[in-house]
C-alpha positions as CSV (number, residue, x, y, z in Angstrom):
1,X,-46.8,6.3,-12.9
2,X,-45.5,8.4,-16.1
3,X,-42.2,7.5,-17.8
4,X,-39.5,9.7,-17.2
5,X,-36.4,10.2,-19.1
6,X,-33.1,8.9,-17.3
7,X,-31.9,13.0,-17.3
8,X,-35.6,14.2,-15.3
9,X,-35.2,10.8,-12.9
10,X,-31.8,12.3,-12.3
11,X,-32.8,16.1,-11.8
12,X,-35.9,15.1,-9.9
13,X,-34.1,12.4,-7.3
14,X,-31.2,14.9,-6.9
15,X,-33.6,17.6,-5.6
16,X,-35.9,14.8,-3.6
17,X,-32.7,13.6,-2.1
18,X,-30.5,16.8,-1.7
19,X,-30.2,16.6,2.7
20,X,-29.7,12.7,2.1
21,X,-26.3,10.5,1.5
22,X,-27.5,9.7,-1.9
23,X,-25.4,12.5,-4.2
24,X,-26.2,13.8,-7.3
25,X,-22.8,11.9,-8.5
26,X,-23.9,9.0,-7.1
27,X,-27.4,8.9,-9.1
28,X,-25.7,9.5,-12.1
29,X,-23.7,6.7,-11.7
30,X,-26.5,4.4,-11.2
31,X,-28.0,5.3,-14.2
32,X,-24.4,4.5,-15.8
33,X,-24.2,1.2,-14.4
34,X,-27.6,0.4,-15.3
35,X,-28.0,1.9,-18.8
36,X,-24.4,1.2,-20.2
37,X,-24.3,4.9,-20.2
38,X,-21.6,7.5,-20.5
39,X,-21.9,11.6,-19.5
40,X,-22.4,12.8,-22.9
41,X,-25.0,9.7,-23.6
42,X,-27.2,11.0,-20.5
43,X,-27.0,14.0,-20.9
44,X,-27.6,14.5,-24.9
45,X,-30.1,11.6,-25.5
46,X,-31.1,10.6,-22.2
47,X,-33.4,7.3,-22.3
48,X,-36.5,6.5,-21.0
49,X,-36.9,4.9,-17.6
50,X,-39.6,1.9,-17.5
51,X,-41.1,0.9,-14.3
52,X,-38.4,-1.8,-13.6
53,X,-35.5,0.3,-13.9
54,X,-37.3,2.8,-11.9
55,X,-38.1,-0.1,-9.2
56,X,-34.5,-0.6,-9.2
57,X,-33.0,2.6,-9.4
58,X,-35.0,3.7,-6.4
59,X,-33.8,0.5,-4.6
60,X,-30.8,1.6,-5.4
61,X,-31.0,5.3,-3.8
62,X,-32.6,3.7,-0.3
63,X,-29.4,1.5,0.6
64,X,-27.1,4.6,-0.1
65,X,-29.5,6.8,1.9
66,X,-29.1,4.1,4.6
67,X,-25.1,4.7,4.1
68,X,-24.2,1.4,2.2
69,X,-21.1,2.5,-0.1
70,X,-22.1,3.1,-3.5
71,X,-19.5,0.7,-4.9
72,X,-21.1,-2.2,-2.8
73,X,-24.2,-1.4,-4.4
74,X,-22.7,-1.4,-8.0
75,X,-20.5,-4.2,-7.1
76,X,-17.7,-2.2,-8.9
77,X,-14.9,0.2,-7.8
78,X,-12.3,2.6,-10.0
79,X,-9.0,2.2,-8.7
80,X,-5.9,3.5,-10.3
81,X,-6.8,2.4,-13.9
82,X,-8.5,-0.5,-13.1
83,X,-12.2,-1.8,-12.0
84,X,-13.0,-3.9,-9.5
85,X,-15.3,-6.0,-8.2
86,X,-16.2,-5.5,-4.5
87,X,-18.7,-6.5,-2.1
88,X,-19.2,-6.8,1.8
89,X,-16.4,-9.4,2.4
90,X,-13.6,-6.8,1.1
91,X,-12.8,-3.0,1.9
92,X,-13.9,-0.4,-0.7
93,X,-10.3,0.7,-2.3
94,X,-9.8,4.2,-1.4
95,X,-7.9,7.0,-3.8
96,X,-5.4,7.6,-1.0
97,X,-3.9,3.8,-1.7
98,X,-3.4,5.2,-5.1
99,X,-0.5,7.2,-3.6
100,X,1.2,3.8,-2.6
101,X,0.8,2.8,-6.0
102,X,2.4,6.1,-7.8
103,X,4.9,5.8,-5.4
104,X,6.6,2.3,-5.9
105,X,6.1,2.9,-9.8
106,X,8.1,5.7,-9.7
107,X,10.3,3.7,-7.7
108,X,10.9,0.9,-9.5
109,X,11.2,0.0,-13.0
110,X,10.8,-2.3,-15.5
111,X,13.5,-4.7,-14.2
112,X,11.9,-8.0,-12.8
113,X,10.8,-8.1,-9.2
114,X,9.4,-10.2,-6.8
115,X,7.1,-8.6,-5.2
116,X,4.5,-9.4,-2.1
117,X,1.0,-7.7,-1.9
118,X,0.0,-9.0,2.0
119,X,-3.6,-8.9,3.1
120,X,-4.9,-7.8,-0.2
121,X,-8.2,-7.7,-0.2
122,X,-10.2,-7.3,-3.2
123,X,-6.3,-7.5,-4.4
124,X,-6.6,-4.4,-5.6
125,X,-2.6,-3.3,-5.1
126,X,-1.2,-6.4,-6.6
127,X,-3.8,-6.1,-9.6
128,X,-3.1,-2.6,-10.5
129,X,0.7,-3.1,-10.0
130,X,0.4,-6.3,-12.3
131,X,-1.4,-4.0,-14.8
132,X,1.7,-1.7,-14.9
133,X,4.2,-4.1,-14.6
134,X,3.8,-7.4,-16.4
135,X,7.7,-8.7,-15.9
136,X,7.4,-8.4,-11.9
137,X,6.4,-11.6,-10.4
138,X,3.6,-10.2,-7.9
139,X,1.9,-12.6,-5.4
140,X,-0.7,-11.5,-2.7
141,X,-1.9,-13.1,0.6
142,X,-5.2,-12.5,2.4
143,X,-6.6,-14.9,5.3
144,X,-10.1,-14.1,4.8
145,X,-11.6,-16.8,2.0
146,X,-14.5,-14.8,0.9
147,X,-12.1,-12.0,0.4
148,X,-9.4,-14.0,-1.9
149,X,-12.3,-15.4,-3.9
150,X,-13.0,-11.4,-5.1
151,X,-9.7,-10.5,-5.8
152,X,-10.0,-13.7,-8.0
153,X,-12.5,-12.9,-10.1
154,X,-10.8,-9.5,-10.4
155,X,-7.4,-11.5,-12.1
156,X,-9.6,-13.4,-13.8
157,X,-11.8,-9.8,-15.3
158,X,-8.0,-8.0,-15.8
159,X,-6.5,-10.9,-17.1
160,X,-3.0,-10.4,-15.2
161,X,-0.7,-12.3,-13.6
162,X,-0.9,-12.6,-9.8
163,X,-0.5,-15.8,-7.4
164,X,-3.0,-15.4,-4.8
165,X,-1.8,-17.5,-1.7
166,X,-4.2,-17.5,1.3
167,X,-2.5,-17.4,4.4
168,X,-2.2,-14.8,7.9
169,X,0.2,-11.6,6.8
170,X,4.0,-13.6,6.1
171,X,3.5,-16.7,7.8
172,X,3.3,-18.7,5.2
173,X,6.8,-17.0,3.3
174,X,10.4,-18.2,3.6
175,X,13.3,-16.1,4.0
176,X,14.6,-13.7,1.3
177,X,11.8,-14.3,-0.8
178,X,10.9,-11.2,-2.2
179,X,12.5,-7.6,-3.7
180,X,9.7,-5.8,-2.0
181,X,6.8,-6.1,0.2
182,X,3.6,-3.6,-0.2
183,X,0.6,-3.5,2.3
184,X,-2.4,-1.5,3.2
185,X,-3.2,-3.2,6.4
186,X,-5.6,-2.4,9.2
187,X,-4.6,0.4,11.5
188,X,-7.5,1.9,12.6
189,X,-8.1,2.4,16.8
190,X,-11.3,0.4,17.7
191,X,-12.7,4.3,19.1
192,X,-12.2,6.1,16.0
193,X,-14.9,8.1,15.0
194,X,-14.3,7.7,11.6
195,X,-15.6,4.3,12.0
196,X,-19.1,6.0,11.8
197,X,-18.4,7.7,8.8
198,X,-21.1,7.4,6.0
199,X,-20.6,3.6,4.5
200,X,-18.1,2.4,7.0
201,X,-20.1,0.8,9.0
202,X,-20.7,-1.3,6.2
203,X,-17.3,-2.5,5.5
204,X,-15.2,-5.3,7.3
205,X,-14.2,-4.5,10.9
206,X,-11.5,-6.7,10.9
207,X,-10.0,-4.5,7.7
208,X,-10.0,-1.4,9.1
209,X,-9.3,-2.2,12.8
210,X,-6.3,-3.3,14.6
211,X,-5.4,-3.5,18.4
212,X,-2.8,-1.5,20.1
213,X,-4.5,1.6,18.7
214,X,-4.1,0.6,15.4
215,X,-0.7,-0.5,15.1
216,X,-1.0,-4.0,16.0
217,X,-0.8,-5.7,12.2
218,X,1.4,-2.8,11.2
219,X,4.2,-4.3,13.7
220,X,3.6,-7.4,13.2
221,X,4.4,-6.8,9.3
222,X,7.2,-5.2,10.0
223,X,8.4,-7.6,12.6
224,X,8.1,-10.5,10.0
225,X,9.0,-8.1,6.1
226,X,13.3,-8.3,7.1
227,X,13.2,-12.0,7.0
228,X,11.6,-12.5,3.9
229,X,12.9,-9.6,2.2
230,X,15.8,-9.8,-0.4
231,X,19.2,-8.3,0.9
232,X,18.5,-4.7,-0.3
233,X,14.7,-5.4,-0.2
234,X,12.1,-2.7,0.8
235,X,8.8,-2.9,2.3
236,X,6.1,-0.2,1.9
237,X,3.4,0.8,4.5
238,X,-0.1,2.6,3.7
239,X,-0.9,4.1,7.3
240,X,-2.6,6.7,9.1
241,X,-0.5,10.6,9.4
242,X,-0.6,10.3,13.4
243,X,1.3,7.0,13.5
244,X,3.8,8.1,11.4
245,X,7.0,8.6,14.1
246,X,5.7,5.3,15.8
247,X,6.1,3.4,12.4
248,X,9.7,4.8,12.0
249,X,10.6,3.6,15.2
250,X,9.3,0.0,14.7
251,X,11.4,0.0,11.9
252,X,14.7,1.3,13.3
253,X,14.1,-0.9,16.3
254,X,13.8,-4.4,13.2
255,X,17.1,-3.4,11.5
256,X,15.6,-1.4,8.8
257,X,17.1,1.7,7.6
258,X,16.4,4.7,5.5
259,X,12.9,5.1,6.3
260,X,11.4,7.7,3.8
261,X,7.5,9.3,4.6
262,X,5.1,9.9,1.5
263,X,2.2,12.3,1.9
264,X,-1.1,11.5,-0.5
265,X,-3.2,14.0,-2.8
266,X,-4.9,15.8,0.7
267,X,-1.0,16.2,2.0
268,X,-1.1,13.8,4.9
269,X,1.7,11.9,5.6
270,X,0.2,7.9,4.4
271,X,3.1,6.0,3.1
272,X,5.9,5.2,5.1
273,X,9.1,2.7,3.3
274,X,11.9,1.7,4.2
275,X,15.2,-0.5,3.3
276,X,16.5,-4.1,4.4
277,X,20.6,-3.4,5.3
């Protein structure tokens, strides 16, 4: 087998692969990962591939041919300004939870906070609001231990400040303890069709699914935020557009008021806040 150069492997698997999942993007960022490479690196002194990085590149393509998410494959994720590790036992972090982010930032300023990130994941929200905010006092909650032992590493690689508590959404919170509450919970129907979308079938079910068509955890959050939100505290809600009136009746119906509706970057409606009287 003759050596190619990482910018031929590139040209030749983006042809080979073109009616496949595996992008050209997404072979450039293999190389990337496993070069230490940037864009203008590849591209104006491309290195030479040697059998084992071939080997592995081309292991590489077959699982994202086979639809395994590319960041599970890297083991790495962008999200907002930071990068995280992820693997099976947490959700890939999607650019619309980015809107969530821009949107309490705006929000809220430099004034302390307490703030609770609940099911977090990969912790991925209370990291990149810990980046941005170093006075808030940010603490997160998953129930899944595989999960919490990610978003670990991940304070551990940022080096920021966030208390990661396992426990089931709020049950393990007392009341009035926090300014504000953020979430991106499940709320996916268990017959969505999106859950056959390419990669999502490799993520965690019990992430991106809850009962009562989705809204089940949703509720339940809401239920529980009044009681251990601050007097004038406000809880934040990443969603999906359709359940949008549903979410602002839950709210009115637990004594929340001034429920406001953010749309993301494709101009769906994804956020939905509101305020503790």
């Amino acid at each position: 087998m003759s050596l190619l150069s990482a910018l031929d492997f590139l040209r030749q698997e983006s042809s080979v692969n073109r009616d496949e999942n595996t992008s050209q993007l997404d072979i450039e960022l293999m190389i990337f990962y496993l070069f230490n490479l940037d864009r203008v690196s590849l591209y104006s002194n491309p290195p030479m591939i040697d059998l084992d990085s071939r080997k592995e590149l081309s292991s590489m393509i077959s699982r994202r041919n086979k639809g395994e998410p590319l960041a599970y494959i890297l083991g790495l994720r962008r999200f907002w300004n930071i990068n995280l590790n992820v693997n099976e036992h947490v959700l890939v972090p999607r650019p619309e939870t980015e809107t969530l982010i821009e949107i309490v930032l705006d929000k809220f300023g430099e004034d302390s906070l307490t703030v609770l990130d609940t099911g977090t994941g990969s912790g991925a929200i209370a990291l990149a609001l810990a980046n941005e905010r170093n006075q808030w006092h940010i603490f997160a909650n998953e129930k899944s231990e595989k999960a919490l032992k990610v978003a670990k590493k991940n304070r551990q690689k940022l080096k920021v400040s966030v208390n990661f508590i396992r426990s089931d959404w709020l049950d393990s919170f007392g009341n009035e303890s926090f300014n504000l509450i953020v979430s991106n919970p499940p709320y996916i129907d268990k017959n969505d069709p999106c859950l056959k979308q390419d990669g999502v079938k490799y993520e965690p079910l019990s992430s991106l699914v809850s009962k009562q068509s989705g809204l089940n955890d949703i509720k339940k959050i809401i239920l529980n935020s009044y009681n251990c939100l601050k007097k004038e505290g406000f809880l934040f809600l990443e969603h999906s557009s359709w359940q949008t009136k549903e979410i602002a009746r839950f709210f009115f119906e637990s004594n929340f008021l001034k429920v406001e509706v953010f749309r993301d970057l494709n101009g769906d409606e994804r956020v939905s806040a509101a305020l503790k009287s």
